[in-house]
C-alpha positions in Angstrom: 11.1 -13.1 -21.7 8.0 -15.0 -22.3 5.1 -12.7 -22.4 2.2 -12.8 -19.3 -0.8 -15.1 -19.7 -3.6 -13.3 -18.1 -7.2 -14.3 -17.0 -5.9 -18.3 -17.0 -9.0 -19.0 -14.3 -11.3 -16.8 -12.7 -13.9 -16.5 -9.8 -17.3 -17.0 -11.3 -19.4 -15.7 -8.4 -19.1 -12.8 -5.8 -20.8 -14.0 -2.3 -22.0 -11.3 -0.9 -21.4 -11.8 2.8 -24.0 -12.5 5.4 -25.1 -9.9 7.4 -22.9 -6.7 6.0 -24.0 -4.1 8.2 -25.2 -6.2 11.1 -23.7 -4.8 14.2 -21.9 -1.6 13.4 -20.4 -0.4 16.5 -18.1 2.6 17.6 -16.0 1.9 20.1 -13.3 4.3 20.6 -9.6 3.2 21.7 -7.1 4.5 22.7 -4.6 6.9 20.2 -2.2 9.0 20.8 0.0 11.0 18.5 3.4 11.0 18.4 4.7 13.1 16.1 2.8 15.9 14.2 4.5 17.3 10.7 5.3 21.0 9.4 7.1 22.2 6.4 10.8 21.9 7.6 10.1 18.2 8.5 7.9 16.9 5.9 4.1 17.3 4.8 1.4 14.5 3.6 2.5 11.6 5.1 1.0 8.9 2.5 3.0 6.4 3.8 3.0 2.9 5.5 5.4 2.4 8.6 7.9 -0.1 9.1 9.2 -0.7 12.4 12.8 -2.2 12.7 14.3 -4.6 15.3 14.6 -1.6 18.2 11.4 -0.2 17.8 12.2 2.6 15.4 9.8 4.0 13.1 10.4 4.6 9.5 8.4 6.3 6.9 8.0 9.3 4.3 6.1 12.4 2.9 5.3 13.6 -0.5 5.8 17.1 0.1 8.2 19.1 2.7 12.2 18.7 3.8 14.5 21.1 2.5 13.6 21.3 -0.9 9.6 20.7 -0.8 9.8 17.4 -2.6 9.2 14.9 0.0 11.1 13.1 3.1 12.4 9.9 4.8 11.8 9.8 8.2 12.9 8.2 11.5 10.7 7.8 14.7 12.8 6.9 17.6 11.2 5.7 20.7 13.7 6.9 23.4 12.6 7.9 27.8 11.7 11.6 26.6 9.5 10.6 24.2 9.4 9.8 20.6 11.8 11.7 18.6 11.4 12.6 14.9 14.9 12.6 12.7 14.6 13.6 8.6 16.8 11.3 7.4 17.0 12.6 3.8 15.1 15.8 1.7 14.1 15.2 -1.8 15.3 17.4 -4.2 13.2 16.4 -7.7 15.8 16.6 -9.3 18.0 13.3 -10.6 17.4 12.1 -6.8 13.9 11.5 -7.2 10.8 13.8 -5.9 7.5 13.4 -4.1 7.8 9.4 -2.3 4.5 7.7 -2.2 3.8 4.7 0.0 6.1 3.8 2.2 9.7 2.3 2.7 11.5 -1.1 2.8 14.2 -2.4 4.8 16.7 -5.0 4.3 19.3 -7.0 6.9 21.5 -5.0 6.6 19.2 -1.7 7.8 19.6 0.1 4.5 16.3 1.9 3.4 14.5 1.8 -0.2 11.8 3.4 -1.8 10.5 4.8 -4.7 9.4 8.5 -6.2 7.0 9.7 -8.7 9.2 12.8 -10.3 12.9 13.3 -10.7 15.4 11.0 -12.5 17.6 11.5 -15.4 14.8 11.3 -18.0 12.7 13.7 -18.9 9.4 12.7 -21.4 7.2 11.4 -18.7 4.2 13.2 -17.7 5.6 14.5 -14.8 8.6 16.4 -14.0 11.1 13.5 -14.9 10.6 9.2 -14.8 10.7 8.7 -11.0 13.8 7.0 -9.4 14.2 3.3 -6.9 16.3 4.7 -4.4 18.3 3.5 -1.5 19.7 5.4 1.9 22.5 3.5 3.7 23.7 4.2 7.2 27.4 6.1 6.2 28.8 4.9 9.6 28.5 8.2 11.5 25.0 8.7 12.4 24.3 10.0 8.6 22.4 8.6 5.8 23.5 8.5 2.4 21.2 8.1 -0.9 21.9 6.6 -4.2 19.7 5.9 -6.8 19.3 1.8 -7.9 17.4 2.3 -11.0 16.1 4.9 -12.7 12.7 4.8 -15.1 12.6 5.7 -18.6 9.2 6.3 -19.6 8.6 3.8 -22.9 8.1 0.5 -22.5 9.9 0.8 -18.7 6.9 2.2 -17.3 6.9 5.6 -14.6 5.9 7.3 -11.9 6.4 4.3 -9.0 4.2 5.6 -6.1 4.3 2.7 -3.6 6.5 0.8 -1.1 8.5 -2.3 -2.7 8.8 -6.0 -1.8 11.9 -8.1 -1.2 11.9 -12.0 -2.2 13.8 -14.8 -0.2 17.0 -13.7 -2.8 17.1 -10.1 -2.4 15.6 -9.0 -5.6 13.0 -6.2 -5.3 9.3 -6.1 -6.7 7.3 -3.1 -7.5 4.6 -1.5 -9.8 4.4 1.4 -12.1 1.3 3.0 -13.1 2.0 4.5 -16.4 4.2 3.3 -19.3 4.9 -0.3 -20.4 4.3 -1.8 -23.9 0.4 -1.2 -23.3 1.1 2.3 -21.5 -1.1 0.4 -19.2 1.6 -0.1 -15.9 4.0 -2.6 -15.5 5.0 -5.0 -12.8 9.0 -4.3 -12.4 12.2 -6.6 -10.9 15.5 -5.5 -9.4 17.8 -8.1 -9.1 21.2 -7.1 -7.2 24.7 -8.3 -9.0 28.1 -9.1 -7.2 29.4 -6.0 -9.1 27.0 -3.5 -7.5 24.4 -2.2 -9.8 21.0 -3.3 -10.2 19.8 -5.5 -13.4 16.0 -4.0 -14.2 13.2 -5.9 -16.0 9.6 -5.5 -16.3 8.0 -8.7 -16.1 4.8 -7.6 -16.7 3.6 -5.2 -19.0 -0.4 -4.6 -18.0 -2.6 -4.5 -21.2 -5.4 -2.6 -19.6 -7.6 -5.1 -20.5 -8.3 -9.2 -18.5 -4.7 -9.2 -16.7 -6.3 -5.5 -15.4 -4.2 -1.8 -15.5 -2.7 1.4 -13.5 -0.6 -0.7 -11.0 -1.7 0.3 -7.5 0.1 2.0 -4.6 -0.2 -1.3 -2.7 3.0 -3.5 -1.6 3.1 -6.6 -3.8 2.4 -9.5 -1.4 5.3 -12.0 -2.1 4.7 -15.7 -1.1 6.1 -19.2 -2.1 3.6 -20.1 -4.7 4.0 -16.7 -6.5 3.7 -12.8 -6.0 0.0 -11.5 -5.5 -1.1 -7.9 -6.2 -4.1 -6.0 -7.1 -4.8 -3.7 -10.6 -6.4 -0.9 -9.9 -8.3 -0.5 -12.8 -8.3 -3.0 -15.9 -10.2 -6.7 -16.0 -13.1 -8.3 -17.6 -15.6 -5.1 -16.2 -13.3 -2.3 -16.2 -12.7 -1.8 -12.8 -9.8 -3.6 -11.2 -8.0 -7.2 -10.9 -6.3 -9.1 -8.2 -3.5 -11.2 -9.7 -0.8 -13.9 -9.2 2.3 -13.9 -10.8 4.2 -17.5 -10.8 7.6 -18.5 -12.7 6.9 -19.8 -16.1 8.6 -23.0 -17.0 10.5 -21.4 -19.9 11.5 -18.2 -18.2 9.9 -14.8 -17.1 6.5 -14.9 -15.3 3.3 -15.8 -16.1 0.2 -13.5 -15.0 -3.4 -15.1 -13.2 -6.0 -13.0 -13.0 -7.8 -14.5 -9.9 -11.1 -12.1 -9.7 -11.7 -9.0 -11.5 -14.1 -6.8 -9.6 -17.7 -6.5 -11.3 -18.9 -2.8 -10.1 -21.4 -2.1 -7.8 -22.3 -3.9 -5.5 -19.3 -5.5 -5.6 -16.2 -3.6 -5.3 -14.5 -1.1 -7.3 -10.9 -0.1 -7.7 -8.9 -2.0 -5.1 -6.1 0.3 -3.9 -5.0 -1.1 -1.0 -2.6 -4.4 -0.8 -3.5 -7.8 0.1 -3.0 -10.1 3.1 -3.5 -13.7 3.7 -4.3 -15.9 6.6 -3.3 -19.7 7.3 -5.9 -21.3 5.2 -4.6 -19.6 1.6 -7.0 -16.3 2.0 -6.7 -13.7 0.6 -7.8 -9.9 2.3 -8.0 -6.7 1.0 -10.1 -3.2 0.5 -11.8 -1.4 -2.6 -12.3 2.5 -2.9 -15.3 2.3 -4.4 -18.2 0.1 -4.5 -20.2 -2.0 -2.0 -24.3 -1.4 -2.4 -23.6 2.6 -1.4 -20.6 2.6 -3.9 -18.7 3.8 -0.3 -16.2 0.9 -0.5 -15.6 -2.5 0.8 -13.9 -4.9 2.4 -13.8 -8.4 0.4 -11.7 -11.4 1.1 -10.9 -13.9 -1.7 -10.9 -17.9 -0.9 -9.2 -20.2 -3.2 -11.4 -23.4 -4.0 -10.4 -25.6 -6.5 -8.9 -23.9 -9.6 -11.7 -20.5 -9.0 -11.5 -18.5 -6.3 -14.8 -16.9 -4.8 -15.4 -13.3 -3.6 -17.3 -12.5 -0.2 -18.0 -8.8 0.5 -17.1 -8.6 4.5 -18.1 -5.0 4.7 -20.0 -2.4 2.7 -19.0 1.3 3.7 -22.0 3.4 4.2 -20.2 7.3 4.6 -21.5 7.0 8.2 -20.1 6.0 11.0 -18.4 3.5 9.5 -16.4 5.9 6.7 -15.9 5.1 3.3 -13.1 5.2 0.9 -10.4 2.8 2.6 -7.5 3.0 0.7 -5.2 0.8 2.6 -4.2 -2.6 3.4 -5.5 -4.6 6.3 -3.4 -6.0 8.9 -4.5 -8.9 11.8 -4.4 -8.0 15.1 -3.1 -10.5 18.2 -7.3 -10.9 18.6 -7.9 -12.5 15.1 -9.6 -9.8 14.0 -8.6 -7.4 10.5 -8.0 -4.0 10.9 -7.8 -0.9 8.6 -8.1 2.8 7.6 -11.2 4.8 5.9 -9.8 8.0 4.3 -13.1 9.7 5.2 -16.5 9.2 7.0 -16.7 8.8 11.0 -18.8 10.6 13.5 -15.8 13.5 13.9 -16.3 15.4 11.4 -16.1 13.0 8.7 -12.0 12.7 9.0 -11.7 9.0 8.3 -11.5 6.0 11.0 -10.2 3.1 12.2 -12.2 -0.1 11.7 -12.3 -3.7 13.0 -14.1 -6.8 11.4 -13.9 -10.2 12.5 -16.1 -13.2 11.6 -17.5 -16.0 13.5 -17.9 -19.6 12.8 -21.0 -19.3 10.9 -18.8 -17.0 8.5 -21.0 -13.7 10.1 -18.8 -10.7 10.0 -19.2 -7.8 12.2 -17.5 -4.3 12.2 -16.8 -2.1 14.2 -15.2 1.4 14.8 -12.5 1.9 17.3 -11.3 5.1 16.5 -12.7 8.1 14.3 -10.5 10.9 14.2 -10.9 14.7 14.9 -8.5 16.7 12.8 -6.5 17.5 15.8 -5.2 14.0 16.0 -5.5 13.9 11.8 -7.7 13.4 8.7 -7.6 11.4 6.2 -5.2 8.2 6.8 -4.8 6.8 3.3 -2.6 4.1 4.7 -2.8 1.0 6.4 -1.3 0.4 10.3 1.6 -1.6 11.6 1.1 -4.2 14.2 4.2 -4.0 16.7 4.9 -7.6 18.6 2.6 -6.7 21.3 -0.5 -5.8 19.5 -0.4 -2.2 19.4 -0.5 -0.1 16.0 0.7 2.5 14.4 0.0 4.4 11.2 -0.1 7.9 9.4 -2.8 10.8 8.7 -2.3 12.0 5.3 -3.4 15.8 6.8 -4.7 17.3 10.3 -2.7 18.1 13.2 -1.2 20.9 14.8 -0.4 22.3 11.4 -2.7 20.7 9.2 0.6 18.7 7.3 -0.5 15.1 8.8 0.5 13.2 11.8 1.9 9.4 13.1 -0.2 7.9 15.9 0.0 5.3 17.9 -3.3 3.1 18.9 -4.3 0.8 21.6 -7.2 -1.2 20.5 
């Protein structure tokens, strides 16, 4: 395999959007939780939701089920209500333990993720390599799990903590934070074969340096003209990348690093994954950073063979939260939506924000829900948008037992 190039053309200026904090509003919607989590069930829902073609909710927890090592869950929508089904209990051992990010689906309506622990190799930090997994429908109202690859540690990479990506020919994309030839994370493929198993190959191995490092929880964004994802740490100032990866001529992939984040006040560590709108935009959220280091929200525009930076938001830790962690989605009104994992007027719980710019390219924000405990804290993840327009999403804590929640909101 022909090794990455990285940092092949770069932005070379961060516009800071006009008017940031013009116009911060709260405006409360309306949420409503349908299902809040306990022990037996599942705890610390750091997960995104897919919805499949009935309307039924899937998701995991880290912790909780059977075994305290993490969940799949099902949310059915049925006339009493919506109905909460643990699909499978982790058990850390060669299953896989503690599922981060969320879950995948395929035609067929099988179910795959990835863990941070368990596996059949030991050497890793943590207890065991991590596992990709897979849960099949066993033709009786059951699930049944296998595991489709297992890491090694090495020069494999480790620890996979976030949801995976199919391409048009059923092969599967993730990250890994840890291992690789740089012990910097890798960028890893699953390709299926007639015969049943899985062929595995990193086709990036992160350097820690230009090309970025760490991987990210985020879902890689997979599009025609390549496969976009964010570093979480890494790049020319140390503190994260967003990338392209493309087919190279002779084989493999090649890596583009298309911005690395400067530090305050631009943004720092981008967790959450990227979107992109009609005209080749790209949309996303840092941690840190922004002018009170609270976080941002930043969109990148391609023009000619740079791409610029705008900051659309700069978190403040007031009303408007700070921290995002998660992805942004569009809503049926044009607008991007998304999570802070703290901040609000409620206690300081996180919310859920809206931003949507005008034709002068003026952005304006504003809250429409910031929650309470009761209803959750915390929601490191970003929503789903249902055909209608409505969302749903996770709180990571809060609820009736304090183990998280999954709510659904009307803007």
């Amino acid at each position: 395999m022909r090794k990455s190039q990285s940092s092949v053309r770069r932005a070379v200026a961060i516009v800071l959007g006009v008017c940031l904090l013009c116009g911060v509003s709260v405006a409360q919607g309306d949420l409503r939780v349908l299902h809040h989590f306990g022990d037996d069930d599942g705890e610390y829902p750091d997960t995104d939701l897919v919805m499949d073609a009935a309307g039924n909710l899937y998701g995991m927890t880290v912790q909780g089920g059977d075994f305290n090592s993490g969940t799949v869950f099902e949310l059915a929508s049925t006339s009493a209500g919506w109905v909460e089904s643990v699909l499978y209990s982790f058990t850390s051992g060669a299953d896989g333990g503690q599922p981060y990010g969320g879950v995948t689906l395929d035609g067929a309506g099988n179910i795959y993720g990835t863990t941070v622990v368990g596996g059949s190799y030991a050497g890793c930090p943590e207890d065991g390599c991590g596992v990709v997994w897979r849960l099949q429908p066993d033709g009786s109202g059951g699930w049944v799990q296998d595991v489709i690859h297992y890491f090694e540690g090495g020069d494999g990479g480790y620890g996979a903590g976030g949801p995976l990506s199919f391409d048009a020919q059923g092969n599967l994309y993730g990250m890994t934070p840890g291992g690789g030839a740089f012990s910097a994370g890798t960028i890893f493929q699953l390709s299926p074969t007639p015969s049943g198993p899985w062929n595995h190959s990193v086709i990036h191995h992160f350097t820690g340096g230009a090309d970025g490092g760490s991987g990210s929880k985020a879902r890689l964004l997979v599009e025609q003209d390549g496969i976009y994802g964010v570093a979480t740490t890494g790049g020319e100032f140390g503190v994260g990348t967003v990338f392209r990866l493309t087919a190279a001529p002779a084989g493999g992939f090649d890596l583009q690093t298309l911005y690395a984040f400067k530090g305050v006040p631009d943004g720092v560590f981008p967790y959450g994954g990227l979107i992109r709108d009609a005209q080749g935009n790209l949309y996303g959220t840092t941690y840190y950073g922004g002018t009170d280091d609270d976080g941002t929200v930043y969109r990148l525009s391609p023009m000619g063979t740079t791409w610029v930076e705008t900051v659309l938001h700069d978190f403040t830790d007031g009303a408007d939260g700070a921290y995002p962690i998660s992805a942004l989605v569009f809503g049926n009104d044009g607008a991007l939506y998304g999570t802070t994992s703290t901040g609000g007027v409620n206690g300081g719980n996180g919310t859920i924000f809206r931003i949507k710019g005008n034709a002068a390219d003026q952005w304006r924000t504003s809250i429409v829900h910031a929650f309470s405990g009761e209803d959750g804290e915390q929601p490191y993840s970003g929503l789903l948008k249902d055909a209608s327009g409505e969302f749903f999403g996770t709180a990571v804590y809060g609820g009736e037992d304090g183990d998280g929640t999954v709510f659904h909101f009307l803007p």
